[in-house]
C-alpha positions as a Python dict, from the first residue, in 0.01 Angstrom:
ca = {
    (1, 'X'): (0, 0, 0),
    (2, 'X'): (-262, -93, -265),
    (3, 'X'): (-31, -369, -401),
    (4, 'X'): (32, -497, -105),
    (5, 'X'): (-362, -549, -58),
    (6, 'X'): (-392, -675, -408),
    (7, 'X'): (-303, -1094, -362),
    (8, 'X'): (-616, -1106, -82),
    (9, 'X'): (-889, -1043, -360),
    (10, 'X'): (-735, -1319, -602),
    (11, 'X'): (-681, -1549, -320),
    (12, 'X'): (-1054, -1521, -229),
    (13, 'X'): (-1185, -1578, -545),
    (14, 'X'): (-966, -1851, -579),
    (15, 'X'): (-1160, -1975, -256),
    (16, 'X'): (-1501, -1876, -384),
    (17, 'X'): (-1414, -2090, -729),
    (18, 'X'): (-1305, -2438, -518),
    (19, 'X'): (-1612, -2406, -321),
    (20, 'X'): (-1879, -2347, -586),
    (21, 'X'): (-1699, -2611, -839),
    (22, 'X'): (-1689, -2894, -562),
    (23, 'X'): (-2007, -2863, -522),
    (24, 'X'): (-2153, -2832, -847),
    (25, 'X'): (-1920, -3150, -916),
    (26, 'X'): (-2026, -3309, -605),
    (27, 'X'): (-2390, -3256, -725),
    (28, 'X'): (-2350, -3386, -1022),
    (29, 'X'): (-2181, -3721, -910),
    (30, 'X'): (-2454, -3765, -653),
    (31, 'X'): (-2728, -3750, -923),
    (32, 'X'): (-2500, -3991, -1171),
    (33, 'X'): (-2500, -4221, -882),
    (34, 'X'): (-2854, -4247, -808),
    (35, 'X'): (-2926, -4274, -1184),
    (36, 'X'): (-2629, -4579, -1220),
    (37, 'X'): (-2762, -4763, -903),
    (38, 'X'): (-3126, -4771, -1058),
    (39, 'X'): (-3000, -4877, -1464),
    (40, 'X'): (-2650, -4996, -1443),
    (41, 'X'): (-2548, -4791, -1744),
    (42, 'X'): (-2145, -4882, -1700),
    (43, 'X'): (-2131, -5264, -1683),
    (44, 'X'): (-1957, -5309, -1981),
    (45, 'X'): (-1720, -5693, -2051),
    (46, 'X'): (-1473, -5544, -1801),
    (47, 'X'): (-1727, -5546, -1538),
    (48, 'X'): (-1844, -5862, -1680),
    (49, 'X'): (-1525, -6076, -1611),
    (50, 'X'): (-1495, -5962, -1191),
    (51, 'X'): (-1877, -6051, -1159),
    (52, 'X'): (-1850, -6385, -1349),
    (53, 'X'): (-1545, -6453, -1107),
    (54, 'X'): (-1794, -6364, -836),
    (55, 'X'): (-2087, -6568, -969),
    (56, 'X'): (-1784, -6893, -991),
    (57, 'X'): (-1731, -6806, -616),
    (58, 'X'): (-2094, -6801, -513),
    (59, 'X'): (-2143, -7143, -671),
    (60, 'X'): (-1853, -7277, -531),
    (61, 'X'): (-1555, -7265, -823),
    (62, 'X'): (-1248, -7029, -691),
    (63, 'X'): (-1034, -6958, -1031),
    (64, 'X'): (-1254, -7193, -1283),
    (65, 'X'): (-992, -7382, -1520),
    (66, 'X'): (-869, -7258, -1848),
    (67, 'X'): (-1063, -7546, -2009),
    (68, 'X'): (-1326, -7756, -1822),
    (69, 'X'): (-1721, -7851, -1856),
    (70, 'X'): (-1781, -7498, -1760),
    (71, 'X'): (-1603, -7400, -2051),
    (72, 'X'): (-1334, -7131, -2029),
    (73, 'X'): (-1156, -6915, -1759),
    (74, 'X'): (-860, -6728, -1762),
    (75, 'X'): (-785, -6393, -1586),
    (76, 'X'): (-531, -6200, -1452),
    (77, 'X'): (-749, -6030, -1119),
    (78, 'X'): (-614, -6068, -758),
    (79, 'X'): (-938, -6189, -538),
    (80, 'X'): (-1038, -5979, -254),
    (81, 'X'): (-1294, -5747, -513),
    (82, 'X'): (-1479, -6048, -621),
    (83, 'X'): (-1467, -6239, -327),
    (84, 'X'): (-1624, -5966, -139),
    (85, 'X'): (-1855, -5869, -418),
    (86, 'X'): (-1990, -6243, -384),
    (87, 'X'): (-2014, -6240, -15),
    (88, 'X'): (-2221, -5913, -41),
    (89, 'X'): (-2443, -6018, -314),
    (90, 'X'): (-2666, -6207, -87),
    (91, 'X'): (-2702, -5873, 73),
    (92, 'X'): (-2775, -5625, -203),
    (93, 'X'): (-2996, -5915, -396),
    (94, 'X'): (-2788, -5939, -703),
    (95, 'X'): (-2453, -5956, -818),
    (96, 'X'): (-2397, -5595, -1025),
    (97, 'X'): (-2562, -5392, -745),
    (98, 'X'): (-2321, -5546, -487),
    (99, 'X'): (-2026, -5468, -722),
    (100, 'X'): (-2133, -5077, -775),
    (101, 'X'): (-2166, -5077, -423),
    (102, 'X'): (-1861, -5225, -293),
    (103, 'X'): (-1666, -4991, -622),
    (104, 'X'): (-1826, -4659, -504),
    (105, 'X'): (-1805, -4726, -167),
    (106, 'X'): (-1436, -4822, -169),
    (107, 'X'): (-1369, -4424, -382),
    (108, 'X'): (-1564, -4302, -86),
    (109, 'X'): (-1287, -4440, 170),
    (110, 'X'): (-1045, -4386, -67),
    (111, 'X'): (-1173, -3984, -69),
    (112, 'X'): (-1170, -3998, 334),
    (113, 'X'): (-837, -4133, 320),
    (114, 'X'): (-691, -3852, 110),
    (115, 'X'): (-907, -3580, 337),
    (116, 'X'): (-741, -3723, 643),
    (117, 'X'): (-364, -3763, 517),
    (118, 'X'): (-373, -3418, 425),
    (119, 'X'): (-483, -3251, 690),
    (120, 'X'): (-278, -3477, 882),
    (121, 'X'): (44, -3337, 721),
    (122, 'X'): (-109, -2958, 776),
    (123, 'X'): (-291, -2888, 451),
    (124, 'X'): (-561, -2618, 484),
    (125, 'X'): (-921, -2749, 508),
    (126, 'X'): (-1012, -2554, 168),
    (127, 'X'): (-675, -2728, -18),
    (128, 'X'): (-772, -3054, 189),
    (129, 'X'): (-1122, -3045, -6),
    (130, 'X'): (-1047, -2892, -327),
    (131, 'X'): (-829, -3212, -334),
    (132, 'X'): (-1055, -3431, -308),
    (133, 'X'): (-1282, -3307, -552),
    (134, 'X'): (-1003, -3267, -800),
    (135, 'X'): (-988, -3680, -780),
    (136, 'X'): (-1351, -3708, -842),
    (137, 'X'): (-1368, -3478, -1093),
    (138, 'X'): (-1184, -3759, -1366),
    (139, 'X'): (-1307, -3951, -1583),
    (140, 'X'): (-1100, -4260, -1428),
    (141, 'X'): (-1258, -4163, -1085),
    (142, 'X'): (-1614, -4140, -1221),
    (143, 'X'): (-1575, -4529, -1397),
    (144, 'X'): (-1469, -4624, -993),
    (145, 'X'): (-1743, -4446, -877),
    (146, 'X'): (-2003, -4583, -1143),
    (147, 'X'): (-1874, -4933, -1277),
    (148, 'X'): (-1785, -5255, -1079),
    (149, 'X'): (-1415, -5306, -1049),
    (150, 'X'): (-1136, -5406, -797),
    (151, 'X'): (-896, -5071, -817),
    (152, 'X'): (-1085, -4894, -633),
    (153, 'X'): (-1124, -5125, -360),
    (154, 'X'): (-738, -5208, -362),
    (155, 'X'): (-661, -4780, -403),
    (156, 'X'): (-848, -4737, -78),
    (157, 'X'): (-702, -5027, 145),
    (158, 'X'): (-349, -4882, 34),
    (159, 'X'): (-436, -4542, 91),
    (160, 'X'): (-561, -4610, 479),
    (161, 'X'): (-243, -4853, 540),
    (162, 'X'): (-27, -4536, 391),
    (163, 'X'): (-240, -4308, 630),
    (164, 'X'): (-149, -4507, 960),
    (165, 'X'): (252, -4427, 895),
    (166, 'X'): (220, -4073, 807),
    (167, 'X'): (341, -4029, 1147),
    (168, 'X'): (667, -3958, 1351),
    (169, 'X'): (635, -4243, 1545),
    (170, 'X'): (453, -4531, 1400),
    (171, 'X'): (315, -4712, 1712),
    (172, 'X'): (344, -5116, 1654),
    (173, 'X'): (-50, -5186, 1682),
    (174, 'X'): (-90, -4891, 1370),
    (175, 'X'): (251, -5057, 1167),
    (176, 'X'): (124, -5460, 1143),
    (177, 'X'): (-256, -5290, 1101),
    (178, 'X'): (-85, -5082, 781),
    (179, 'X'): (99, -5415, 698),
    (180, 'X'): (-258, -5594, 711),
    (181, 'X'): (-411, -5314, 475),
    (182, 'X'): (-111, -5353, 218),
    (183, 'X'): (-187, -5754, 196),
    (184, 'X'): (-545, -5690, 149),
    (185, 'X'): (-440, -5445, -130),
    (186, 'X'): (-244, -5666, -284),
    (187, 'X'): (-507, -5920, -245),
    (188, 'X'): (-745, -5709, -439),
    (189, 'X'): (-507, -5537, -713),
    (190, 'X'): (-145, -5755, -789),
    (191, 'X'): (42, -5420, -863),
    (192, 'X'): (-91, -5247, -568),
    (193, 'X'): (264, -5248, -388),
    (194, 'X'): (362, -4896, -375),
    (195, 'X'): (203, -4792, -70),
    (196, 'X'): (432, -5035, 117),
    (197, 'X'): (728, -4959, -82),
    (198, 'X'): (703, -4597, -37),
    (199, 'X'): (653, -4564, 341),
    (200, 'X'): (962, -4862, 364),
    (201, 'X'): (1196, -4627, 176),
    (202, 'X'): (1110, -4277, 298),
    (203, 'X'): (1209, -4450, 674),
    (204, 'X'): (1506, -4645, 560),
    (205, 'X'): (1595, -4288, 421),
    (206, 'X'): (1542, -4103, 726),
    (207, 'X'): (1721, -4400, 930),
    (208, 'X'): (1401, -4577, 1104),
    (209, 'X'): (1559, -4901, 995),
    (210, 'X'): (1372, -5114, 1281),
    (211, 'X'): (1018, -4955, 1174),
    (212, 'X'): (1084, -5025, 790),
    (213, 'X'): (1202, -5342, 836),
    (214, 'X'): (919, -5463, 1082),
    (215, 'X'): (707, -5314, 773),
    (216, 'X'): (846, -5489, 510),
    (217, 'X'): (865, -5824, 696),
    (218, 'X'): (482, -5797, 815),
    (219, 'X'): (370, -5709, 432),
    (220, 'X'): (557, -5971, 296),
    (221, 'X'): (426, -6267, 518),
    (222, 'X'): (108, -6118, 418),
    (223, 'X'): (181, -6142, 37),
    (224, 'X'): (274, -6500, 61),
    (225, 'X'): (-48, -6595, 287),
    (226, 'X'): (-236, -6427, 3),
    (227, 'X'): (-74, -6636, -256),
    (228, 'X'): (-47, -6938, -85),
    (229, 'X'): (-408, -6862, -18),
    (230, 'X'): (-507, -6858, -362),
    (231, 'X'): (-292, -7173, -437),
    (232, 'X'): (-496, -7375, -192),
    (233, 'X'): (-813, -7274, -255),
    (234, 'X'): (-810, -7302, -629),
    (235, 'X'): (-714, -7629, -613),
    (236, 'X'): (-357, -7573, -715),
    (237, 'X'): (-452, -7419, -1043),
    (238, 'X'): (-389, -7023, -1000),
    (239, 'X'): (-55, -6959, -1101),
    (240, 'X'): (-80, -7201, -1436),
    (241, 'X'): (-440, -6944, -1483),
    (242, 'X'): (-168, -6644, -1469),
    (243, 'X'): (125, -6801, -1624),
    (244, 'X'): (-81, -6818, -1959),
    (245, 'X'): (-251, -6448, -1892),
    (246, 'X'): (17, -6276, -1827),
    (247, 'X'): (151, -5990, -2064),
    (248, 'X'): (-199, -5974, -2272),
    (249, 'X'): (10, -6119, -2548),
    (250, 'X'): (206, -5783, -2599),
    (251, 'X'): (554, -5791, -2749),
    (252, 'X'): (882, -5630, -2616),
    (253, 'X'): (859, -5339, -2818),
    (254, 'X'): (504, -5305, -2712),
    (255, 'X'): (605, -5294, -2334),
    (256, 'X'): (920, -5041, -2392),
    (257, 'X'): (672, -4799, -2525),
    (258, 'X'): (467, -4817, -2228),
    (259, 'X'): (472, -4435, -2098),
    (260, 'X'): (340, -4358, -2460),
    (261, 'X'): (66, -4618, -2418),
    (262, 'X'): (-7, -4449, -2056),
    (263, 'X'): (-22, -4055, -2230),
    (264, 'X'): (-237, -4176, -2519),
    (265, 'X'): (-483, -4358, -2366),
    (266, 'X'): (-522, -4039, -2104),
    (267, 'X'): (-579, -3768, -2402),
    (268, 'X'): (-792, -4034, -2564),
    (269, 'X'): (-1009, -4085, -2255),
    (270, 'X'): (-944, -3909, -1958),
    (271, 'X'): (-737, -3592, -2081),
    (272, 'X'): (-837, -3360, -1755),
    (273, 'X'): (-620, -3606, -1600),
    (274, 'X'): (-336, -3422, -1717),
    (275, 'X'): (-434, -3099, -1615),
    (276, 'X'): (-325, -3300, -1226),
    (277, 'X'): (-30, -3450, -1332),
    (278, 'X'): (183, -3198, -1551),
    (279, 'X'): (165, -2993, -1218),
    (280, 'X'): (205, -3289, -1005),
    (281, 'X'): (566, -3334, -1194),
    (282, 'X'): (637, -2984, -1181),
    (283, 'X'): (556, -2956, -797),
    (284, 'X'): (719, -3216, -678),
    (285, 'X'): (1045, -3191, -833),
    (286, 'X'): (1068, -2832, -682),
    (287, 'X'): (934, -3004, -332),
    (288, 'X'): (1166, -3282, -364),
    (289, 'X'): (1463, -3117, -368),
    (290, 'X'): (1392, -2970, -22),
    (291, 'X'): (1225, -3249, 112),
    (292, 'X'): (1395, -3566, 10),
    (293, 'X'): (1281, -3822, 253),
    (294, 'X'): (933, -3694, 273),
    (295, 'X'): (713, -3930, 199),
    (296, 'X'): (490, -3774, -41),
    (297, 'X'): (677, -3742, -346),
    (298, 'X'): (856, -4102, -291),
    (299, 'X'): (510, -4255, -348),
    (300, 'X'): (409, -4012, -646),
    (301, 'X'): (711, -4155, -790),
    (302, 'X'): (645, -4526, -719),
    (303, 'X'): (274, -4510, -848),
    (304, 'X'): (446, -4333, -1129),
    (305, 'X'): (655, -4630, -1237),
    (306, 'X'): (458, -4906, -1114),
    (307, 'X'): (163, -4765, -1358),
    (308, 'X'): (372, -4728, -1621),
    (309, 'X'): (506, -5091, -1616),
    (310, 'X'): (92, -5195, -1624),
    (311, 'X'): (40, -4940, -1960),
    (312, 'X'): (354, -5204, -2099),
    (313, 'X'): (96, -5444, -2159),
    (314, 'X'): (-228, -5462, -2383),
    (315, 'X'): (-553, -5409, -2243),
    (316, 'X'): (-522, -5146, -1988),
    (317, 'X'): (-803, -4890, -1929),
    (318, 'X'): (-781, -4590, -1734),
    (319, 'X'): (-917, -4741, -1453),
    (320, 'X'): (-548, -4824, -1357),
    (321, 'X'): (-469, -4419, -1397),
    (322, 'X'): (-699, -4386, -1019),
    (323, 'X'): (-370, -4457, -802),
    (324, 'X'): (-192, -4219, -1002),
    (325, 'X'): (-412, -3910, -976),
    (326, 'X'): (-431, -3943, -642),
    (327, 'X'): (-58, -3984, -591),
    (328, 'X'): (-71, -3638, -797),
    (329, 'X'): (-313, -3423, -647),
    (330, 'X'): (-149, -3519, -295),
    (331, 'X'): (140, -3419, -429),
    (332, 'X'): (19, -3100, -542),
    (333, 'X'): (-188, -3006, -280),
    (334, 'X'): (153, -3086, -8),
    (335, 'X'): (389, -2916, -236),
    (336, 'X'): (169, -2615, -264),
    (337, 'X'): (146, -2583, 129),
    (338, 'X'): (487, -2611, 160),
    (339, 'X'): (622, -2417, -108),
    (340, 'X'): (521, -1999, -45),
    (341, 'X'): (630, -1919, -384),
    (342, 'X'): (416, -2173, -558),
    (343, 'X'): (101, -2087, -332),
    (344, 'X'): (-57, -1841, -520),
    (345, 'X'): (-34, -1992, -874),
    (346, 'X'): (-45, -2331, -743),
    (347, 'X'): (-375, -2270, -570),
    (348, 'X'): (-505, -2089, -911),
    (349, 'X'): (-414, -2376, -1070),
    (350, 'X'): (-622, -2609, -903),
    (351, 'X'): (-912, -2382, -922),
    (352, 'X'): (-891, -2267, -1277),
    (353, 'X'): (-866, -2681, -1359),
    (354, 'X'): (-1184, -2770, -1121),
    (355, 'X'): (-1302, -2554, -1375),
    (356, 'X'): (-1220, -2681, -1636),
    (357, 'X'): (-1357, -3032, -1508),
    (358, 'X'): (-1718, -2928, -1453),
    (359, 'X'): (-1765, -2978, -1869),
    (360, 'X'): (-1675, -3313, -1838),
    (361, 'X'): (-1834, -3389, -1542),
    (362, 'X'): (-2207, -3246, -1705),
    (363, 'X'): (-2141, -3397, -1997),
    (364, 'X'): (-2135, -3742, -1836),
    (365, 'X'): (-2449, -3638, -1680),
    (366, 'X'): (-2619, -3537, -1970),
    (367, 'X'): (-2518, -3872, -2163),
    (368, 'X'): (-2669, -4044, -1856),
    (369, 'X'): (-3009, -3902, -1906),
    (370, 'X'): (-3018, -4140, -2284),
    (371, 'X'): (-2780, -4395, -2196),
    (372, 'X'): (-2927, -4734, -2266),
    (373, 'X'): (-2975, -4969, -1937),
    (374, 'X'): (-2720, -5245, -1891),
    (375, 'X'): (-3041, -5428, -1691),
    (376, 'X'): (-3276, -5330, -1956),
    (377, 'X'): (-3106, -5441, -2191),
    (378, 'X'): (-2984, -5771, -2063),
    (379, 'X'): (-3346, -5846, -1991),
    (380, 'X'): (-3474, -5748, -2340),
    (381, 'X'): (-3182, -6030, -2517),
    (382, 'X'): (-3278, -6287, -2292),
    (383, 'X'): (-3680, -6228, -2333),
    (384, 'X'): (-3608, -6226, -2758),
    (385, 'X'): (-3422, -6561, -2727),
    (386, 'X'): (-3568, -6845, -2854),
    (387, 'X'): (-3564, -7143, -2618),
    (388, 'X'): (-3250, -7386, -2658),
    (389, 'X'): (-3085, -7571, -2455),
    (390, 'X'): (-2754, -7476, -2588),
    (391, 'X'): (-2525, -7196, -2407),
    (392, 'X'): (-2527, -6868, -2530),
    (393, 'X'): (-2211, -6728, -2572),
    (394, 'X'): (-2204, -6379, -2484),
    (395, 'X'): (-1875, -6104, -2515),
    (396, 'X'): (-2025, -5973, -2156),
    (397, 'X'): (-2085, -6315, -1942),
    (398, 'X'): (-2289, -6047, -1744),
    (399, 'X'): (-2614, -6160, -1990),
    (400, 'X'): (-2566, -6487, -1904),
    (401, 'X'): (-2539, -6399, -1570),
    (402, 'X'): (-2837, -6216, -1564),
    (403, 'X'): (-3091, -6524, -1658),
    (404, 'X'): (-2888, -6710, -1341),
    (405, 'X'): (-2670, -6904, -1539),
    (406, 'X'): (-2262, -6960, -1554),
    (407, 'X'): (-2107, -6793, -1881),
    (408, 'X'): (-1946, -7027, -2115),
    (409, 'X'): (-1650, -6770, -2140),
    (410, 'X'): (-1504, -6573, -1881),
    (411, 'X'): (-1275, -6309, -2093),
    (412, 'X'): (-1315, -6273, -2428),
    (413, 'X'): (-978, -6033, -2429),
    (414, 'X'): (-832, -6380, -2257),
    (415, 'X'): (-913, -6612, -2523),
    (416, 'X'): (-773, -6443, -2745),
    (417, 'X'): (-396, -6483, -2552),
    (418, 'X'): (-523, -6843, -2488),
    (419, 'X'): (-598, -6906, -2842),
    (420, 'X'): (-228, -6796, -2918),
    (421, 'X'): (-37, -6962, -2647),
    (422, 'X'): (-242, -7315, -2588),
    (423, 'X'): (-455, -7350, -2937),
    (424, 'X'): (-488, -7690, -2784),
    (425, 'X'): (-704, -7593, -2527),
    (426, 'X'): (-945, -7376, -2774),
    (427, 'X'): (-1060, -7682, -3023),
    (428, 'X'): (-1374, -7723, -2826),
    (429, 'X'): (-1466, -7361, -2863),
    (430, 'X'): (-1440, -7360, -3233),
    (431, 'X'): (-1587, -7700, -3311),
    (432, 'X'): (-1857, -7552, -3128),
    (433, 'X'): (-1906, -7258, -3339),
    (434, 'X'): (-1823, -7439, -3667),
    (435, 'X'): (-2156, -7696, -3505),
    (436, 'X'): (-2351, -7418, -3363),
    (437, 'X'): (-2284, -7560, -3032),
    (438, 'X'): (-2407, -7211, -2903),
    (439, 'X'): (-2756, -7096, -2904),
    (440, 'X'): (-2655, -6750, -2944),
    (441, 'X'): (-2349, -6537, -2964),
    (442, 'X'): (-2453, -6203, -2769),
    (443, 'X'): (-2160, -5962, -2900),
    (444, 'X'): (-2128, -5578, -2752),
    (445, 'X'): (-1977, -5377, -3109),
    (446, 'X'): (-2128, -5457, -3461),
    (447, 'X'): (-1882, -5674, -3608),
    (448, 'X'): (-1986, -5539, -3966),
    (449, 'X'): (-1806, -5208, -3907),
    (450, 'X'): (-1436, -5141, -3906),
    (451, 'X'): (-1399, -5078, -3560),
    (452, 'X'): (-1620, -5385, -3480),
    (453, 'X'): (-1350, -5619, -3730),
    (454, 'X'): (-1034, -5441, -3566),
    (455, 'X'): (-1237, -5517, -3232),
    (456, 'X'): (-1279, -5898, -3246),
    (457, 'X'): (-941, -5969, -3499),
    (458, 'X'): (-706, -5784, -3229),
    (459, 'X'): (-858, -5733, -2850),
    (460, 'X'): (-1193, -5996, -2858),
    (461, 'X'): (-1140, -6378, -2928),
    (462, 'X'): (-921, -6323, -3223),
    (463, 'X'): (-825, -6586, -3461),
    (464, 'X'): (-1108, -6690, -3741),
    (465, 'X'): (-1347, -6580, -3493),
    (466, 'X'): (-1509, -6353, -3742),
    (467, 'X'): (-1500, -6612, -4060),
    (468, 'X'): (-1685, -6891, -3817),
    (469, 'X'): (-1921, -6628, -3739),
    (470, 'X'): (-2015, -6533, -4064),
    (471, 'X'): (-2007, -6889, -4215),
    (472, 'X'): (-2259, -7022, -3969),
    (473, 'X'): (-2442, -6763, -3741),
    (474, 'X'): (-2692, -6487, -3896),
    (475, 'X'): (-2726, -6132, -3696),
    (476, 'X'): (-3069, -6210, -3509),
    (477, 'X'): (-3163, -5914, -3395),
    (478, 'X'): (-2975, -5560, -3197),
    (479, 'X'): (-3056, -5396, -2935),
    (480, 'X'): (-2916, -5116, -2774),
    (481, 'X'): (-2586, -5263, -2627),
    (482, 'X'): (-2610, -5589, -2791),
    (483, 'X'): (-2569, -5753, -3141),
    (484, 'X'): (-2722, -6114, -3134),
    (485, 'X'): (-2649, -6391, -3325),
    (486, 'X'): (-2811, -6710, -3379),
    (487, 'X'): (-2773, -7033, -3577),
    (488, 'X'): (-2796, -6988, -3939),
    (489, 'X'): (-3072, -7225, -4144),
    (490, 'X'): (-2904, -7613, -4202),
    (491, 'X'): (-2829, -7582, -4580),
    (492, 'X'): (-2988, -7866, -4773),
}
């Protein structure tokens, strides 16, 4: 009788150890918030190159040219993020505060999105919520929540178009509405595509060929309004932009070890990501093998591969890991539901790795309270400046940004593939350096230190960036975030 009894206890604690770690996590994120909207502690280059788009749009330049008297573009981001980031700029009074907002907002409807699918497929309230906190609790959620990026925006638009065909029936309004959220997705984020593919297959599987096909057909006219879109409005130039960005100048046997590049960079970075996923795997096989044209594990799978095609090529963060531990935790959380045998530890699990997340999550806090200001900082290099009329070349265009002026270069990381495949196009940039063309060159690692010479041979500008430095700029002064350079003497 007394071991019959005995599973109630555990599960309650179980309960009691969700509840109190969303909320301390919760907590926490709210206070990390406040504190990012007020100093802008996260706007690193990454966050640099969207908002410079964004600053091009405002002023009238949709995709700038690879080479032109605004000096150089290049990128490999889908629109919607900085178009709308632009748009709401002339609400929020400034170009970063618009892009935090529109990032944070867009994990916030991604979070709702997750909530609602859930309970929509009959997950408890308590699994429903410990779910979502397991997706903030991150690292790769957090940089959403407190930096200025697309994925987030493009994670939550899939999410809600997913969302509207988690349904027996798929009424037509709620299908071409789901087809409207995959375009704008894909607008946003180029690989966002799974969502779509996922809810296509799981019906073609369970024989609603008119509904998948209707589906498909909608998303796809999308997809090529989007890109004829972007043709039109860039004046033609897009796809040439992408053409010489695409594969971040990564090899073959670069891309082949692509899942490797996806594992590292999670223990490097983000490595209670992992506690999500090694379950997620486990889970769903188990799930899957009852349940094979749910819907669930079809798109765990196809978030699975499509992010580990994006890991085949240099330059990823772990910002593109966000559509993958969602895909996981929704996994876990259906699978656990579903599965009576897995309940128990699954549930424990969870807990026992919400956990686990609230050291991470405080210790982002507590490197909050003495991170240095992005703003602070940004206005501290421009004050110590002395006047010129030259352009400052900064590794962040955000600095240039900040004293209302257009960057010289959008993407360091960029000119650097540039360099390699058009050198042609890059003779103006280094006769410029080799002339002191620039009135300062604002760089974000000290290129005196090993990392810093790894940093700017390999990933930033490249080439003899680091010889034409030396030979004719002098370190001016450093700040916090910032290493400034400025014209060396004329020798007699």
């Amino acid at each position: 009788m007394s071991s019959e009894a005995s599973p109630k206890p555990t599960l309650r604690l179980y309960s009691v150890l969700i509840v109190l770690t969303s909320i301390a996590i919760g907590a926490i994120l709210l206070v990390r918030i406040a504190l990012n909207f007020r100093n802008q502690y996260f706007l690193t280059h990454v966050e640099g190159v969207w908002l410079a788009l964004a600053y091009d749009f405002t002023h009238g330049v949709f995709y700038r040219p690879l080479f032109s008297s605004l000096g150089y573009g290049g990128t490999r981001y889908f629109p919607l993020y900085f178009v709308l980031t632009g748009i709401l700029s002339k609400v929020f009074g400034s170009l970063e505060t618009a892009g935090i907002a529109l990032s944070a907002a867009s994990v916030l409807l991604a979070l709702i999105a997750v909530y609602i699918l859930l309970r929509r497929v009959n997950v408890s309230v308590l699994l429903s919520a410990a779910s979502v906190t397991s997706i903030l609790s991150v690292a790769t959620a957090q940089q959403a929540l407190l930096g200025a990026k697309g994925d987030s925006l493009a994670a939550a638009l899939n999410l809600w178009g997913v969302l509207l065909c988690v349904t027996a029936k798929t009424r037509r309004a709620s299908l071409y509405f789901a087809a409207l959220l995959f375009t704008l997705a894909f607008a946003t984020k180029l690989t966002t595509v799974f969502g779509v593919s996922a809810i296509a297959s799981a019906w073609l599987l369970a024989r609603r060929y008119k509904e998948a096909l209707q589906l498909a057909a909608a998303t796809a006219a999308g997809y090529v309004l989007v890109l004829a879109s972007m043709y039109f409005a860039s004046g033609g130039r897009v796809f040439a932009i992408f053409r010489a960005c695409a594969g971040g100048g990564g090899s073959l046997s670069y891309t082949l070890q692509a899942p490797l590049h996806l594992l590292s960079k999670a223990l490097d970075v983000d490595p209670v990501f992992l506690l999500f996923l090694a379950p997620a795997a486990v889970f769903g096989v188990h799930y899957f093998r009852e349940n094979k044209f749910d819907i669930v594990p079809i798109y765990f799978v196809l978030v699975l591969l499509v992010t580990t095609v994006i890991f085949g090529s240099p330059g990823i963060g772990i910002n593109h890991l966000f559509d993958l531990q969602i895909a996981a935790i929704i996994l876990v959380a259906v699978a656990i539901s579903r599965t009576p045998a897995f309940a128990e530890i699954g549930t424990g699990l969870l807990a026992c790795a919400l956990v686990v997340a609230i050291v991470p999550s405080s210790q982002g806090l507590h490197g909050d309270l003495s991170r240095p200001s992005f703003r602070r900082d940004a206005t501290e290099v421009l004050r110590r400046l002395p006047p010129d009329n030259r352009p400052v070349l900064a590794e962040n265009p955000l600095i240039v940004i900040h004293s209302d002026n257009a960057p010289y270069l959008l993407d360091p990381f960029m000119f650097r593939i540039l360099a390699m495949k058009h050198p042609e196009l890059t003779t103006d940039f280094w006769e410029k350096i080799n002339h002191q063309g620039f009135a300062a060159i604002v760089l974000e690692r000290d290129p005196a230190t090993a990392e810093g010479k790894t940093w700017y041979t390999d990933t930033h500008f490249g080439g003899e960036f680091l010889r034409d430095l030396d030979a004719h700029y002098a370190l001016n002064f450093a700040t916090a975030k910032s290493h400034v350079y400025t014209p060396k003497a004329a020798q007699p």
